[in-house]
N, C-alpha and C positions, 0 to 999 in steps of 0.2 A: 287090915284096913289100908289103902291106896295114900300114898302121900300125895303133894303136889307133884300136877305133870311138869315133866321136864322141857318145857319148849323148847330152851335153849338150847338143848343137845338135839333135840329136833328140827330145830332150825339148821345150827352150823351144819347135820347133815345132809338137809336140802340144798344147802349151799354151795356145798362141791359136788352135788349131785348122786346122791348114796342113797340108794332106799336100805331099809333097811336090815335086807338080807344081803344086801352087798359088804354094808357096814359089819356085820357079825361075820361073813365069811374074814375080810380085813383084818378082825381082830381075835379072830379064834374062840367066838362065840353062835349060839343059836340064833336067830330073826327072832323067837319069842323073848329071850333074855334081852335084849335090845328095845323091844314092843316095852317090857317088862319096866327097864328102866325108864323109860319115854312117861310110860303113865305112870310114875311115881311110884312103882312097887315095891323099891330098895329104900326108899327114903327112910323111910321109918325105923327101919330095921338099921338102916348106914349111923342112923342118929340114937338108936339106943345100943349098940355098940362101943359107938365113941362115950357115952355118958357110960357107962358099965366100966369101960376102962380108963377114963377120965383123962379122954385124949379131943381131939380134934379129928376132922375131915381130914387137915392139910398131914396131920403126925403120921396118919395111918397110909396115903396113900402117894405123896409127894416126899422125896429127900431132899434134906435142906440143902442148901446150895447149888443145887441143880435144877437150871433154867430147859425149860422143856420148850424145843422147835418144832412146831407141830411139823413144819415141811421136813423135819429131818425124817418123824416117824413111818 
């Protein structure tokens, strides 16, 4: 089952002007895995994850003390 869509990630990449296969080439994914994520299809799954290992979003994908530039990426 679809979690909530991700607008925000849909947004910020209308923003710089990315469709979405531009965006998966960028980062060394498919346009569907991208689609994928946009409508919500990892949500679910990203969230029983983190409760299976009794961690967070932020534990699993962000290190602490490192401030991420998006302009650097």
């Amino acid at each position: 089952m679809p979690g909530k869509k991700n607008l925000r990630m849909k947004a910020a990449r209308a923003a710089v002007g990315l469709s979405q296969a531009d965006l998966a080439e960028a980062v060394g994914v498919t346009r569907q895995t991208i689609g994928l994520i946009e409508a919500g299809g990892y949500n679910n799954l990203c969230v029983a994850i983190c409760k299976t290992l009794h961690v967070t979003l932020n534990d699993l994908f962000w290190e602490d003390g490192i401030d991420v530039d998006p302009n650097a990426l």
